[in-house]
C-alpha positions in Angstrom: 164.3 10.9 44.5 165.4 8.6 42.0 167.3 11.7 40.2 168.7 13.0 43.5 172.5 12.7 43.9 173.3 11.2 47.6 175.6 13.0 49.8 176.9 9.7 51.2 177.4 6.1 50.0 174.2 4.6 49.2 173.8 1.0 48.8 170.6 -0.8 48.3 170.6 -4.3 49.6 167.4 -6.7 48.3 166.5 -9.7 51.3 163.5 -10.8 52.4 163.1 -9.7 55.8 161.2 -12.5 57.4 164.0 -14.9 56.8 167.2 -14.6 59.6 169.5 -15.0 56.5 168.2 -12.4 54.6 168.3 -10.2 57.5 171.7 -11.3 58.5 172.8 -10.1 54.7 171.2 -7.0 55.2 173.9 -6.4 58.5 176.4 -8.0 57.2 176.4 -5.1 54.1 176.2 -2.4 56.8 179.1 -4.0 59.2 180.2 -1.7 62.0 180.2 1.6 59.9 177.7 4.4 60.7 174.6 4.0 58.6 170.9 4.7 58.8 168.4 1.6 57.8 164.8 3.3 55.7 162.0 1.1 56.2 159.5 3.4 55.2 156.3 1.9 53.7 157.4 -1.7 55.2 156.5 -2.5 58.8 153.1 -2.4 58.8 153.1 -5.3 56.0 155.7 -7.9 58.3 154.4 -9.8 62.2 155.4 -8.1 64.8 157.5 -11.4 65.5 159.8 -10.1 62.2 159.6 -6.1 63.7 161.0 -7.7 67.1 164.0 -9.6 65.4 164.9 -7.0 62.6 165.1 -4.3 66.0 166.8 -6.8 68.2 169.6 -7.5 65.2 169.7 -3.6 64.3 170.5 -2.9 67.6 174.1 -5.1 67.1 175.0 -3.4 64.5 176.7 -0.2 63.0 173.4 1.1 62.6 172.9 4.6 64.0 169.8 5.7 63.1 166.5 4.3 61.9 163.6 6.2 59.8 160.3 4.8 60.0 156.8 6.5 59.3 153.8 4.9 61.2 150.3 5.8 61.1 148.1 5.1 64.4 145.1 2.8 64.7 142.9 5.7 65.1 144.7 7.6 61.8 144.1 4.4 59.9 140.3 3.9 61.1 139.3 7.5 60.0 140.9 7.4 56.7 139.9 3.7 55.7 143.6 3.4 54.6 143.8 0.0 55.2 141.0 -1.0 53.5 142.1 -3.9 50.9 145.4 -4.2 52.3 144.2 -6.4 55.1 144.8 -9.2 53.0 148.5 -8.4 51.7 149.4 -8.2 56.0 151.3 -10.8 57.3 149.4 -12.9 59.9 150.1 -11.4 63.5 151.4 -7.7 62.2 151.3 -5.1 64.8 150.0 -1.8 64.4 152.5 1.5 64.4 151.9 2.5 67.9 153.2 -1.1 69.0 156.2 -1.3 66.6 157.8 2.1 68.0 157.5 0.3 71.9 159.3 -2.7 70.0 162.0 -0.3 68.9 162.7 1.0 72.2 162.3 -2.2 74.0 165.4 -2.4 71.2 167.2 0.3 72.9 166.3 2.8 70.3 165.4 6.4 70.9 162.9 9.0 69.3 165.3 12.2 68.1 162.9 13.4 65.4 159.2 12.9 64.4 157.1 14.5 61.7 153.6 14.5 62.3 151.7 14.1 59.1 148.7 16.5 60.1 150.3 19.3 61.2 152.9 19.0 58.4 150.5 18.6 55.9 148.4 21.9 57.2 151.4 23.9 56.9 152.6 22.6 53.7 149.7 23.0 51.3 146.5 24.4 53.6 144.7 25.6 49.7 145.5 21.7 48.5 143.9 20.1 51.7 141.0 22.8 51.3 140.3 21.9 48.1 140.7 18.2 48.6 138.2 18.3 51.7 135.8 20.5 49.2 136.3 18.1 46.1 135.0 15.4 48.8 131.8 16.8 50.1 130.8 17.8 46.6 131.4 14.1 45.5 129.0 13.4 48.7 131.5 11.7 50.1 132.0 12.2 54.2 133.6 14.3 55.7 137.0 13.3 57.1 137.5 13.5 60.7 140.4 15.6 62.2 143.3 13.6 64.4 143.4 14.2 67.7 145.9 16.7 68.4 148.3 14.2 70.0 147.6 11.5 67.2 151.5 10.1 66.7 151.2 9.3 63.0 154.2 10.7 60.9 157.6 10.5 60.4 159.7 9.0 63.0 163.7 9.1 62.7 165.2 6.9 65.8 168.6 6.7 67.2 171.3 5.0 68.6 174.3 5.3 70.6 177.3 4.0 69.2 
């Protein structure tokens, strides 16, 4: 995307998360104007502790709307994805399913999710093909399919303002 022109004011603001002054930048940037706070690729990497205050102080903001992706335990146990990463985690991180019940503890509201199967299926069905064929020839195993009501994907939450 990095040659993608925005539609609206962008503004990339560097903190570190875990620390209430770097958060409180972070707000302070957005004020009371609409925006929409991307923390895609983040969460699963911060305590639930750090989740719980970064929703809590979103929720007082101008924020409106909040895009998150979040695979499920049982996405992440069938495709190993975690594997290595384990030690990168900070020390009581949560896992996706229990971040989205922080964010609507928060007050925040599902009004669009993505799920990464079904998505994926529809998108490129020959590239998944081929993937799961280049697997079994490697020998590697076969990768189970998610339960139909797996909640991995794309999440985009809202909030009143």
């Amino acid at each position: 995307m990095a040659g993608t022109e925005p539609k609206c004011p962008l503004e990339r603001v560097g903190a570190d998360l875990r620390d209430p002054v770097g958060r409180a930048a972070v707000f302070a940037a957005i004020g009371k104007g609409r925006a929409i706070l991307i923390t895609e690729g983040l969460l699963m990497y911060l305590a639930g502790a750090t989740i719980e205050a970064l929703a809590a102080e979103a929720a007082q903001t101008g924020l409106t709307h909040w895009l998150m992706e979040m695979a499920s335990p049982e996405m992440v146990r069938r495709m190993g994805i975690l594997k290595g990463f384990e030690n990168v985690r900070a020390e009581g991180h949560i896992d996706g399913v229990q971040t989205i019940a922080v964010l609507e503890k928060y007050g925040w509201r599902r009004e669009q999710f993505r799920n990464y199967q079904a998505d994926l299926w529809a998108a490129a069905p020959e590239r998944v093909t081929a993937f799961k064929q280049e697997r079994e020839a490697a020998g590697a195993p076969p990768i189970e399919p998610a339960p139909a009501d797996d909640p991995s994907g794309i999440y985009v939450f809202g909030r009143a303002k």
